[in-house]
N, C-alpha and C positions, 0 to 999 in steps of 0.2 A: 302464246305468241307475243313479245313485246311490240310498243306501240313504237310504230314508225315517225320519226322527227324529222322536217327540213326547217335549216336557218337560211335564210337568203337576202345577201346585201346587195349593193351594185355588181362590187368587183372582185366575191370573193374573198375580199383578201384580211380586212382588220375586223369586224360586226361581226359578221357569220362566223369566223373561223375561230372567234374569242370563245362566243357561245359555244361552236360545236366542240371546243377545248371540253369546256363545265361540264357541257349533258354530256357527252363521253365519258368525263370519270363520274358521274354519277350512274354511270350502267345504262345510258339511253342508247337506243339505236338509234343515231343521227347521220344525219348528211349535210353538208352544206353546198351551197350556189351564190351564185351572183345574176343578176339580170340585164347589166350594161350589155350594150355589143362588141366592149372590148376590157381587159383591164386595166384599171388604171393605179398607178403608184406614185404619191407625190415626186414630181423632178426639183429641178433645182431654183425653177419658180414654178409661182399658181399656176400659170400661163404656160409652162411647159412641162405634163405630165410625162410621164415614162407609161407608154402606153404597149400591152403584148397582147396579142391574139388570146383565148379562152383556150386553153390546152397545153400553155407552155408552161414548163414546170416551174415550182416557185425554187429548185435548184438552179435553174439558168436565167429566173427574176434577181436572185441572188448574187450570182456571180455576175449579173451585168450591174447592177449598181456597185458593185467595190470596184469593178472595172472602171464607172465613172467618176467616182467619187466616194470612198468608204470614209472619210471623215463626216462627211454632208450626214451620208445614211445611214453612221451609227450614230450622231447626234440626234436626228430627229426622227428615230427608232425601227425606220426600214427594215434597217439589216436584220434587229429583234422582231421584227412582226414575219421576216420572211422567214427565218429560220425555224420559229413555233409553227409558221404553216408547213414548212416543210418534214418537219416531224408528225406532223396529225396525217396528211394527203400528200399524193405527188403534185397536183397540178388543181386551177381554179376553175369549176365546172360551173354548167349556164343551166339556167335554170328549166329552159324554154326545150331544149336538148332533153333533157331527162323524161323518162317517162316510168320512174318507180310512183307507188301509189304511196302515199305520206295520212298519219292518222290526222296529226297538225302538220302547219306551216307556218312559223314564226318569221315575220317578215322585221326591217329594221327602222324603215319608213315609210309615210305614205303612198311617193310614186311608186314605191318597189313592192308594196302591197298590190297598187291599181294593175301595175305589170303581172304579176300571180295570178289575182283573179281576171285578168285577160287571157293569156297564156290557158287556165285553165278551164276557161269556157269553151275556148277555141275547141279544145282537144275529140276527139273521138268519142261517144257517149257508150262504146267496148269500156273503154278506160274510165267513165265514169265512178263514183265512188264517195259519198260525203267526207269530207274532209273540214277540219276546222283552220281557218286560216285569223290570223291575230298578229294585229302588227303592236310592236314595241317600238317607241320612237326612241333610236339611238343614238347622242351623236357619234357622227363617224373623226375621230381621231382615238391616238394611242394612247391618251392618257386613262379616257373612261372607259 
């Protein structure tokens, strides 16, 4: 039985989805998550993210940024970070939702670590299971 992997950033979308890229062509069984309560995608300023519900596809993440701007969001690599997501998954899953059993869980930060092991103490001690949970501190933009 291969060992079960989850990566989990906030939203989904650039940290977890980079990694879940790598341990997939290395033969891992992964998944990825996010643990915001919404996603978010840099907008047109700090101050105003482009924000979607957990479940919409990063094909209609996609076509709404060139809707508003495809110059903005292929200069500061949107367009590229969604299109790579939407070739690995359809859509950005939460972590808190899920209920497969993971061997690890690589987390990207530390609040999204403390959410993890919240999240899975909460859970039902049916589902319990030792799991090793190890955060990586990533930063989150698209260069690294």
């Amino acid at each position: 039985m291969a060992m079960s992997i989850a990566v989990v950033c906030s939203s989904n979308q650039n940290r977890s989805m980079e990694a879940h890229l790598v341990l997939s062509k290395k033969g891992f069984k992964v998944s990825s998550f996010g643990t915001g309560s919404h996603v978010r995608i840099p907008g047109a300023s700090a101050s105003q993210p482009n924000v979607f519900p957990f479940g919409t596809t990063y094909d209609e993440m996609y076509k709404t940024l060139i809707s508003q701007d495809k110059e903005l969001y292929t200069r500061n690599g949107m367009l590229h970070m969604l299109d790579r997501n939407r070739r690995i998954k359809a859509h950005p899953e939460r972590f808190q939702e899920c209920r497969d059993v993971f061997d690890i869980v690589f987390t990207c930060e530390e609040r999204i670590y403390d959410a993890v092991i919240d999240d899975l103490e909460s859970r039902s001690s049916a589902l319990a299971r030792p799991v090793h949970v190890i955060n990586v501190d990533i930063p989150d933009n698209h260069e690294d």
